[in-house]
C-alpha positions in Angstrom: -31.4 -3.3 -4.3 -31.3 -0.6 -1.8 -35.1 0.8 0.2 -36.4 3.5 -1.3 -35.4 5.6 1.7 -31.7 5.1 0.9 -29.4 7.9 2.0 -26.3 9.1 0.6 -22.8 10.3 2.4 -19.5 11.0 0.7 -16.2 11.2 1.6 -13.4 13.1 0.0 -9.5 13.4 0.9 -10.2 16.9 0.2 -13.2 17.1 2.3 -14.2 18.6 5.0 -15.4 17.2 8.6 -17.6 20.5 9.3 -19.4 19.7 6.2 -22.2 18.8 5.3 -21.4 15.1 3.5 -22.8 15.9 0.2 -21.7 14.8 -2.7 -21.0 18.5 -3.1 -19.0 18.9 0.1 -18.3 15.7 1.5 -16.1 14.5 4.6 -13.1 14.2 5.1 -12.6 11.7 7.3 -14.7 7.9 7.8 -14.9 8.6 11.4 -16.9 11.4 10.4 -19.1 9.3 8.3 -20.0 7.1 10.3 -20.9 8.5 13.5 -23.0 10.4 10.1 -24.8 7.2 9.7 -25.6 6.6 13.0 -28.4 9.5 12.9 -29.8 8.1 9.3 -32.5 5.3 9.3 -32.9 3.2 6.4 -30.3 2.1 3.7 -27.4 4.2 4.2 -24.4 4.0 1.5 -20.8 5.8 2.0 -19.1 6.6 -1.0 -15.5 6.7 -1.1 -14.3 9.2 -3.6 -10.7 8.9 -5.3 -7.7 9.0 -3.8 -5.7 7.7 0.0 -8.5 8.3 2.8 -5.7 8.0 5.6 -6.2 6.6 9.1 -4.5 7.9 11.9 -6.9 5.1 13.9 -8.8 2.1 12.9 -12.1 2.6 12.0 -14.0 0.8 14.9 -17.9 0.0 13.8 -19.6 -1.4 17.2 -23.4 -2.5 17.6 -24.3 0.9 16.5 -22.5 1.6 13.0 -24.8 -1.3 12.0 -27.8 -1.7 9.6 -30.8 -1.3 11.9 -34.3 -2.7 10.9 -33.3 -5.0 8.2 -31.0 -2.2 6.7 -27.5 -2.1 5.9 -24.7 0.8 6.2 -22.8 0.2 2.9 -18.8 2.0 2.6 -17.9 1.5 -1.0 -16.1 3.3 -3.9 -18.2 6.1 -5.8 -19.4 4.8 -8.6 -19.3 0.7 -7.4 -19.4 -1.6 -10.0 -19.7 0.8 -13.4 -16.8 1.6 -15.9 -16.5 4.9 -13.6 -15.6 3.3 -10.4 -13.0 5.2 -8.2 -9.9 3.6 -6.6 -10.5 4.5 -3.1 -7.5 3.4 -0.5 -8.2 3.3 3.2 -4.2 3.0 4.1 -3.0 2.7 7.6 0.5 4.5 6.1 2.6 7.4 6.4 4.4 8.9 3.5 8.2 9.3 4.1 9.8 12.9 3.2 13.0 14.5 4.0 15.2 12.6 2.8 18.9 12.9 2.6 21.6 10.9 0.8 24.3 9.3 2.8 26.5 6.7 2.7 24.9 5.8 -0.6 22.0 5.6 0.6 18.2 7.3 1.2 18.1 8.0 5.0 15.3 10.2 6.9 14.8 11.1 10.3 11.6 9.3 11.4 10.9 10.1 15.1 9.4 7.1 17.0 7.7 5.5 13.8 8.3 1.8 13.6 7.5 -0.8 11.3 8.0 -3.9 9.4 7.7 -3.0 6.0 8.3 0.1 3.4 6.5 0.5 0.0 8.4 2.4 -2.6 7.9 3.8 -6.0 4.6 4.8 -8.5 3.3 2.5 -8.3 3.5 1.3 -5.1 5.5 -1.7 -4.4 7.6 -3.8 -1.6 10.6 -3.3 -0.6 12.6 -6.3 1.3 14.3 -5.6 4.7 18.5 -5.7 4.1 19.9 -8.9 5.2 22.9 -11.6 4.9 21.5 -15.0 4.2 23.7 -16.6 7.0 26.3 -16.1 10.1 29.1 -15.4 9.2 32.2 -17.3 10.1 32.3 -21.0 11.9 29.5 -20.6 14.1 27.8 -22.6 17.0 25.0 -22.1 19.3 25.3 -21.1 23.0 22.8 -21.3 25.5 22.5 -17.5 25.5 22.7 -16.8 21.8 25.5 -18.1 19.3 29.5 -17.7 18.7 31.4 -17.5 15.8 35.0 -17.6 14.9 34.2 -14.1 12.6 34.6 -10.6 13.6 32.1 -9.2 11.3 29.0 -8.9 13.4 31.1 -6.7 15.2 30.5 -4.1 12.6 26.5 -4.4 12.9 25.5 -0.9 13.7 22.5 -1.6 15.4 22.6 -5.1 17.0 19.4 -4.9 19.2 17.8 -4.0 15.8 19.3 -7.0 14.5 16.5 -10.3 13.3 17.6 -13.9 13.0 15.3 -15.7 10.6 15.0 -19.5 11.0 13.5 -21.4 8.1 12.6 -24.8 8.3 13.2 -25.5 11.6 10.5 -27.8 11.3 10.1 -28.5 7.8 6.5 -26.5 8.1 7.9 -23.7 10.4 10.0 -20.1 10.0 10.8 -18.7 13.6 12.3 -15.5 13.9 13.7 -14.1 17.2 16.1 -11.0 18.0 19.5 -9.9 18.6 20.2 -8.7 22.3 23.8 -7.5 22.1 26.8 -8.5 19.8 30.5 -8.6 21.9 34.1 -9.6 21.2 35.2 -13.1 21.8 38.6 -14.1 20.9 39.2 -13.1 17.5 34.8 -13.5 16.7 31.9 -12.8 18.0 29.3 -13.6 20.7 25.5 -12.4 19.8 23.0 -12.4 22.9 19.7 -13.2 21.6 16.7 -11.2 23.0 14.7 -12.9 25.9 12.3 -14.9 26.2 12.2 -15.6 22.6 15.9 -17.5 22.3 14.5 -19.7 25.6 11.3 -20.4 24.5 13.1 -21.6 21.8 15.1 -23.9 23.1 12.1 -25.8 25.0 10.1 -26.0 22.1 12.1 -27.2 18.6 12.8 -30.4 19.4 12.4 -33.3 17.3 13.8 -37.1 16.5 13.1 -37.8 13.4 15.0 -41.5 11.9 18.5 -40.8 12.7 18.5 -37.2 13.1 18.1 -35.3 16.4 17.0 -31.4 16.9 17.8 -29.7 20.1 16.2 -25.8 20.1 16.8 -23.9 17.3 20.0 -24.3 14.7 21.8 -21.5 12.8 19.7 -18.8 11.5 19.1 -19.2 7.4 18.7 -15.4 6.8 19.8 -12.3 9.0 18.1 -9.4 8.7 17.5 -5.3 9.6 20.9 -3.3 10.0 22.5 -0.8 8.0 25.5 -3.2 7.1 23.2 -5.5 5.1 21.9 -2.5 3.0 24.1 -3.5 -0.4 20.8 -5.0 -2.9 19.0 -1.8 -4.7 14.9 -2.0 -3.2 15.7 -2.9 0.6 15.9 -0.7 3.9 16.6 -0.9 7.3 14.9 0.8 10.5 17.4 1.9 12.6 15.5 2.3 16.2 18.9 2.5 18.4 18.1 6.0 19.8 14.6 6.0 21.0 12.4 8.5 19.6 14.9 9.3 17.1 14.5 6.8 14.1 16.2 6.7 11.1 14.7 4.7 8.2 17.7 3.7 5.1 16.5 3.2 1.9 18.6 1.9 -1.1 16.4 3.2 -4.4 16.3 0.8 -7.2 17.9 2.7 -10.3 15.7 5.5 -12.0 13.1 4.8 -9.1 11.1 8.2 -7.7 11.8 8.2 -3.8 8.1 8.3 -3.0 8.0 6.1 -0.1 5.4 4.7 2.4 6.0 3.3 5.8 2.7 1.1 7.4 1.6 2.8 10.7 -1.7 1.1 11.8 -1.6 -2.6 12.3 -5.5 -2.3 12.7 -7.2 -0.7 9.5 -10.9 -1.6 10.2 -12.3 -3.8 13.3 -16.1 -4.5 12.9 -17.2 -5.9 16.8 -20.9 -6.8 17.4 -22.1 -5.0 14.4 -25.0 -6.3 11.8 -25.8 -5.6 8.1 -23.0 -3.6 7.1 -21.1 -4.0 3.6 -17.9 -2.9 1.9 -17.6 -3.1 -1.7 -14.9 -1.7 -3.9 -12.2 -0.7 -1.4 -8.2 -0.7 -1.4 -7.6 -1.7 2.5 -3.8 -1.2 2.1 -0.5 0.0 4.4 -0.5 -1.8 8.0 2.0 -3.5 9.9 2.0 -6.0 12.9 4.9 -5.0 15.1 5.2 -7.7 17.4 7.7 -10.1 16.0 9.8 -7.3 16.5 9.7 -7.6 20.5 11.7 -9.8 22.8 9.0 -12.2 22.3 10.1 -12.5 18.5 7.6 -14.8 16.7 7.9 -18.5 17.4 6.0 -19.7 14.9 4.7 -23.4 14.8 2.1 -24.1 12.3 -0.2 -22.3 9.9 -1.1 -19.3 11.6 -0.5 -20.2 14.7 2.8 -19.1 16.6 3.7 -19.8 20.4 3.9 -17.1 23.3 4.7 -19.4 26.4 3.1 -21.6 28.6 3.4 -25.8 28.0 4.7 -27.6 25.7 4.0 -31.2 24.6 5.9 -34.1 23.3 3.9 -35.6 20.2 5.0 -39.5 19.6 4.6 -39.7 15.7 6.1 -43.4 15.4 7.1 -45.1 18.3 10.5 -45.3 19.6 11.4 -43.9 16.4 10.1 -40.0 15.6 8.9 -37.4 18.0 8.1 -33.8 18.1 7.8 -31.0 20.9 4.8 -28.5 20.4 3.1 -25.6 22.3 0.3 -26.6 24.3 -1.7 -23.5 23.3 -1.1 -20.8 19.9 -2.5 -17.8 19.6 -3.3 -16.4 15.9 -1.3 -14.0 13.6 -4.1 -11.4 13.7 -5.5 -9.5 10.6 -5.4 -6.3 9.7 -9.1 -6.1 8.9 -11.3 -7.2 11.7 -14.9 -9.0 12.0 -15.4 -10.3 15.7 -19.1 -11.8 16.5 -20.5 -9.4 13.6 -23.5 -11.2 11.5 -24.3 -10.0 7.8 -21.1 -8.6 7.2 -20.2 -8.6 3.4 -16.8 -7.9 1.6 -17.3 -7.3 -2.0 -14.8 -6.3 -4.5 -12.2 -5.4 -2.3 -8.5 -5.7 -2.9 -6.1 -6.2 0.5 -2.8 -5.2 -0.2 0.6 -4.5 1.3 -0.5 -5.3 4.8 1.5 -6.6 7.3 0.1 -9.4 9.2 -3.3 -11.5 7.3 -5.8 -9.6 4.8 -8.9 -10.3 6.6 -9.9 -11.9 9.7 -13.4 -13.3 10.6 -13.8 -14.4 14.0 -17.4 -15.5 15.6 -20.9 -14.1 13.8 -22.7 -15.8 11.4 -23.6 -14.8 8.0 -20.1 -13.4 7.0 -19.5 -13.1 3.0 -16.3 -12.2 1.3 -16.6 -12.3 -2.3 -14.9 -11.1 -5.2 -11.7 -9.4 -3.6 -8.5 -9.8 -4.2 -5.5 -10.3 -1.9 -1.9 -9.6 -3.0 1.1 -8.6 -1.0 0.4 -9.8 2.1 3.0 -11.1 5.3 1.0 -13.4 6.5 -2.3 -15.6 5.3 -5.4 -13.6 3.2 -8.1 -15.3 4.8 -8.8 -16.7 8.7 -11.9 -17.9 10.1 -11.8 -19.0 13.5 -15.2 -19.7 14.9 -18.7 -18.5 13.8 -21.2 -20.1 11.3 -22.3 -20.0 7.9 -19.4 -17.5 6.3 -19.2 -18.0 2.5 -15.7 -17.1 1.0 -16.1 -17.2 -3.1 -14.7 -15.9 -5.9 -11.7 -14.5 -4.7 -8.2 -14.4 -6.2 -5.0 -14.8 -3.3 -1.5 -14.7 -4.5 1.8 -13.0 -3.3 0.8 -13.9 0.8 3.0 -15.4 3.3 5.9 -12.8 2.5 7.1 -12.7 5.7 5.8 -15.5 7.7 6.0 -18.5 5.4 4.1 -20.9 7.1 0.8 -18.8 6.6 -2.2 -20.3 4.0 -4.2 -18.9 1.7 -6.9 -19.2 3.1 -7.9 -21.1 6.7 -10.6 -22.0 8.4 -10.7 -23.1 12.6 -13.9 -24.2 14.5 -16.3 -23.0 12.0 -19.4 -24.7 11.2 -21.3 -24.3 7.7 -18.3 -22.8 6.1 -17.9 -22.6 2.0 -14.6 -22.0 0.3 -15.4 -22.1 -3.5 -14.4 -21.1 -6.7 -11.7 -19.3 -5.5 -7.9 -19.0 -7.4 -5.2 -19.6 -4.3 -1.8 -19.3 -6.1 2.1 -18.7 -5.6 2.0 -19.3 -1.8 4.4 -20.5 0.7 2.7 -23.3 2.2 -0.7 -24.6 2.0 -3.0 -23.0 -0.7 -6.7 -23.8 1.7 -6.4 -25.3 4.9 -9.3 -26.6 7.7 -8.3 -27.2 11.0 -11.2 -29.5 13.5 -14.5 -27.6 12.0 -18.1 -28.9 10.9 -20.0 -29.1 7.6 -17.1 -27.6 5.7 -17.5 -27.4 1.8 -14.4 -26.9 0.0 -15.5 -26.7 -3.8 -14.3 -26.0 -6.9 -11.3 -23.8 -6.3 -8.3 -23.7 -8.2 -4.8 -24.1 -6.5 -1.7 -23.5 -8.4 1.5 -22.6 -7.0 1.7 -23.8 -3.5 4.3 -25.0 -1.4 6.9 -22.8 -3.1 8.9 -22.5 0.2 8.3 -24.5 3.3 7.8 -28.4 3.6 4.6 -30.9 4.9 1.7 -29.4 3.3 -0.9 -29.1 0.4 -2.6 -27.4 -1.8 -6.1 -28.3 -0.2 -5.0 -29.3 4.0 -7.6 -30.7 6.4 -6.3 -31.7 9.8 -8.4 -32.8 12.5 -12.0 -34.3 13.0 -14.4 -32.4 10.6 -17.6 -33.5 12.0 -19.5 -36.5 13.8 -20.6 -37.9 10.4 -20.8 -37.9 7.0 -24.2 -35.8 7.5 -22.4 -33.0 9.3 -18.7 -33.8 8.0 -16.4 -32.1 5.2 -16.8 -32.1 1.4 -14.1 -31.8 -0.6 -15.1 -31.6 -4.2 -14.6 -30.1 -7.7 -10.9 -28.9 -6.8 -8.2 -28.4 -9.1 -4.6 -28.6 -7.6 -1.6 -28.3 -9.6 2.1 -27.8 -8.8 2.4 -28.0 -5.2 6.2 -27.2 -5.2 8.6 -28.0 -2.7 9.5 -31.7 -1.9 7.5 -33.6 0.7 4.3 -32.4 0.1 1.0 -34.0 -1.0 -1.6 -32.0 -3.4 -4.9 -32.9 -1.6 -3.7 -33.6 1.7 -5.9 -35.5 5.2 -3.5 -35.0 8.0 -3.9 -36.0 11.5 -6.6 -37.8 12.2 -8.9 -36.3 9.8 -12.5 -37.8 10.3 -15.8 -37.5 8.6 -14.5 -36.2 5.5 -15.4 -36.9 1.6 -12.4 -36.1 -1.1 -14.8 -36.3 -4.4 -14.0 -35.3 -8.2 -10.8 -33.3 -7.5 -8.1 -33.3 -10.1 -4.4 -33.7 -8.8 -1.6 -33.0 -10.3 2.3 -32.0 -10.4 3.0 -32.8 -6.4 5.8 -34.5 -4.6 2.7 -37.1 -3.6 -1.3 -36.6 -5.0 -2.1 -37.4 -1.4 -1.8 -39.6 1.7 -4.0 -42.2 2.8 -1.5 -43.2 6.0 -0.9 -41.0 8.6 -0.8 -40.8 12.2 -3.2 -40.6 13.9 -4.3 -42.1 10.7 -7.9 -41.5 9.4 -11.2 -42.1 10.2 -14.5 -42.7 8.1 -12.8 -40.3 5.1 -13.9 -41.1 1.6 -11.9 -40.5 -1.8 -13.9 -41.4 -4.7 -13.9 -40.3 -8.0 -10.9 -38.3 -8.1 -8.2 -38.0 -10.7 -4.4 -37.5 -10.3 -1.1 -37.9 -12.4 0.3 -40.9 -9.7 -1.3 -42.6 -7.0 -1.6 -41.4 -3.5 0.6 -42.6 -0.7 -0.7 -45.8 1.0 -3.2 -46.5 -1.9 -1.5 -50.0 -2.4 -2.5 -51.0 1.2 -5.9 -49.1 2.0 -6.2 -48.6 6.1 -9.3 -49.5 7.6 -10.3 -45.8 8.1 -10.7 -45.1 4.4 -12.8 -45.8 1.7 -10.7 -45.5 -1.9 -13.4 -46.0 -5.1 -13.4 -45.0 -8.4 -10.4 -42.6 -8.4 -8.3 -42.9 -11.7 -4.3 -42.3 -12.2 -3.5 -41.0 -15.5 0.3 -40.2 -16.4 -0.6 -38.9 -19.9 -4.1 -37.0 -21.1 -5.0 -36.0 -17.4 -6.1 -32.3 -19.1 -8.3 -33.9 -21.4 -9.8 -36.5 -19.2 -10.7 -33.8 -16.3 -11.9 -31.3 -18.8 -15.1 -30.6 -17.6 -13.9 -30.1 -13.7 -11.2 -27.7 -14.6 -13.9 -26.3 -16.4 -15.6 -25.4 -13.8 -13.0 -24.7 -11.1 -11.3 -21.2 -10.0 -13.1 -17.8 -10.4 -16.3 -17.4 -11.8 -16.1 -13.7 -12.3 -17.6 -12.9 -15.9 -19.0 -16.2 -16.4 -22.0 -15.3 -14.4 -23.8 -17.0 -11.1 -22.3 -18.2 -7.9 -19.6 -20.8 -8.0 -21.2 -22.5 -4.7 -24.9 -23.6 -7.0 
């Protein structure tokens, strides 16, 4: 319920900034809403009315775009929550026009625009960047790049545009770095790879696993980004070779309309310091993240975590026998909607689409709330919290994330303490479906995870790594979870990895994995508790319990799992139309 003193602001597309904000002549921009708030006292609500509100900047809300006095600043779509609500879009996107056919193809002249992805079509939907799905030719690797016995990458048109793709270079890792040059050698090729990326590289994928040995990176699994590729209907390229003079290809899918839309922003909203402010209802669509595309590339290691320099460290896994280099420090694939050290912030409703890095990021504050929203079409993970206290992520529905960096979760949490992930759908991913890194008094409850682990290797539908507390009063609960097909091989369905301490696995339901979970790892477990659960096989190590786990009252059922777990999947996944909270 909103104070009696609410107040009302509207925006339009079709407004006007010099207006008043009425309903009758509303803004045209959010900018000019919310520097409108500021002068307002009590409840203030921004309506959204129909249609793209573009940003040609984030919207920044600081300290003073916030509820003040126990008030809240609400932006949400005109007529929130009736039959009547309006789809409003803040998009960080610029519409493509001027096209021109050539060479079969769409091309347009796109001045200094860059970007990662393209959106094409009514409705709106992905495009894939062009690409080969290996080197051509007999190919090795140099210490510069790689050679190869074929002339074709000589007939790249724009080499420095050029990305290798390497996936599975660890079994939980997709790296992409490049292309520096492309010259003659002999009767093939020699491709420079863009610096510091292809070094870094080198001094950091190394591994010795059994009888097989990984120095630096190997052949690149996909190529990607240059006009030569551009043969498969629905994929483009950016052709950047002449600076300020872009040209973007397109190949249309048949009968498709060639209404096309290129990501601009990589920052749609970024809430710093603020308190009491919601957003309910809203399409946050159309932003990139642009730098994988610089000589850095992205060297990505784990999760959402990628390497950027500085040390690297040998990890014994089994001694004398497996080993495995990693960065010292990561930083964060960041989000394209922000909340740093914000408290009371709510997301309600919301749907995060065709964005190019992670949905939404929560970093710091306390009191943080995302509820209800959907996340679809996403590059990298639809959820990170790194820090802060008491955030409550519920009833949400992620698919379709992870579509260009693979390793990314559905949802993941990092130093948090009092953090609640429940009764939230997490499906078709390409790694782990939830994960917790070294948090406190986590509570991971009756969510439903279908789907994961369709592409990379080593992970789970529910992932906790790390310790999780100091004991079982301030530890992780793990309960009510339904995890089902968790895809590719080596994986395990409800999964405590590396050294995961103070930590209670209660009344899931497993089933459909490579393994239910793992009980042995290294550094293997301490004071973590499964009881009660229920899975199609038995967990890894169950035969020969370590000391740093309890194992009780969990049942293995080949046949009649359904039936037996009836009244957990019951109550697992969204709650949206059944009434109440999922977390009571």
């Amino acid at each position: 319920m909103y104070a009696i003193n609410k107040q009302d602001l509207y925006v339009s597309p079709h407004g006007d900034d010099a207006g008043p904000g009425t309903r009758e002549s509303p803004f045209a921009t959010l900018d000019r809403a919310r520097l409108a708030a500021r002068e307002l006292s009590g409840d203030v609500v921004v309506h959204l009315r129909a249609g793209t509100h573009t940003l040609t900047a984030p919207l920044a809300l600081t300290g003073e775009d916030g509820g003040r006095d126990g008030h809240r600043i609400t932006y949400q779509a005109f007529n929130y929550g009736t039959p009547e609500q309006e789809t409003a879009v803040v998009s960080g996107g610029r519409e493509i026009t001027g096209w021109r056919e050539e060479d079969g193809h769409l091309v347009a002249d796109v001045g200094d625009l860059d970007t990662r992805q393209l959106y094409t079509g009514d409705p709106l939907r992905r495009a894939e960047r062009a690409g080969i799905d290996a080197l051509p030719g007999d190919a090795t690797r140099t210490v510069t790049g790689y050679v190869t016995d074929s002339a074709a990458p000589l007939a790249w048109r724009s080499p420095s545009d050029v990305e290798f793709v390497h996936r599975g270079v660890y079994p939980w890792t997709e790296a992409r770095m490049g292309v520096a040059a492309v010259a003659p050698d002999g009767d093939g090729a020699a491709i420079t790879m863009a610096q510091p990326a292809f070094a870094r590289a080198i001094e950091l994928y190394n591994f010795s696993w059994e009888e097989h040995v990984q120095a630096g990176p190997p052949l690149p699994t996909r190529i990607e980004n240059d006009a030569a590729f551009l043969t498969e209907p629905g994929t483009f390229v950016l052709d950047r070779s002449r600076p300020g003079r872009h040209r973007l290809r397109y190949l249309p899918r048949p009968g498709e309309e060639p209404r096309v839309v290129a990501p601009v922003l990589e920052t749609l909203v970024r809430v710093t310091g603020a308190h009491g402010v919601s957003f309910r209802g809203l399409v946050f669509a159309d932003a990139t993240w642009l730098r994988p595309s610089g000589p850095a590339g992205f060297l990505h290691y784990h999760g959402n975590g990628y390497y950027d320099g500085g040390p690297i460290e040998k990890v014994v896994i089994v001694e004398g026998q497996a080993w495995v280099t990693v960065p010292g420090r990561s930083e964060t694939i960041p989000a394209c909607v922000v909340a740093e050290d914000a408290g009371d912030v709510v997301f309600e409703g919301c749907r995060f689409t065709r964005l190019g890095a992670a949905g939404l990021g929560l970093t710091g504050g306390s009191g943080l709330v995302v509820r209800g929203c959907d996340f679809d079409t996403l590059s990298a993970a639809a959820i990170t919290v790194t820090g802060g206290s008491d955030v409550l992520v519920e009833d949400n529905l992620v698919e379709r994330v992870g579509l260009d960096y693979s390793g990314s979760p559905g949802i993941a949490l990092s130093g948090t303490d009092g953090c609640t992930v429940a009764g939230n759908h997490v499906r078709e991913v390409p790694h782990c479906g939830i994960v917790a890194g070294p948090s406190r008094r986590t509570r991971i409850l009756r969510n439903l995870v279908t789907g994961t682990m369709s592409v990379l290797a080593d992970g789970g539908g529910v992932y906790l790594s790390g310790p999780q507390g100091s004991s079982h009063d301030d530890g992780a609960e793990i309960g009510g979870n339904v995890i089902k097909d968790t895809r590719t091989p080596y994986n395990f369905g409800l999964y405590t990895d590396y050294g995961a301490a103070w930590v209670t696995v209660e009344g899931n339901v497993v089933a459909g994995a490579d393994n239910t979970a793992v009980l042995q790892v290294s550094p293997p477990l301490d004071n973590v508790v499964y009881r009660g659960n229920f899975w199609d096989a038995d967990p890894s190590g169950a035969d020969a319990v370590p000391d740093g786990v309890t194992y009780e009252d969990n049942t293995t059922l080949a046949e009649g799992l359904d039936e037996a777990t009836a009244h957990i999947q019951a109550r697992a996944g969204l709650r949206r139309g059944r009434g109440g909270s999922s977390v009571t």
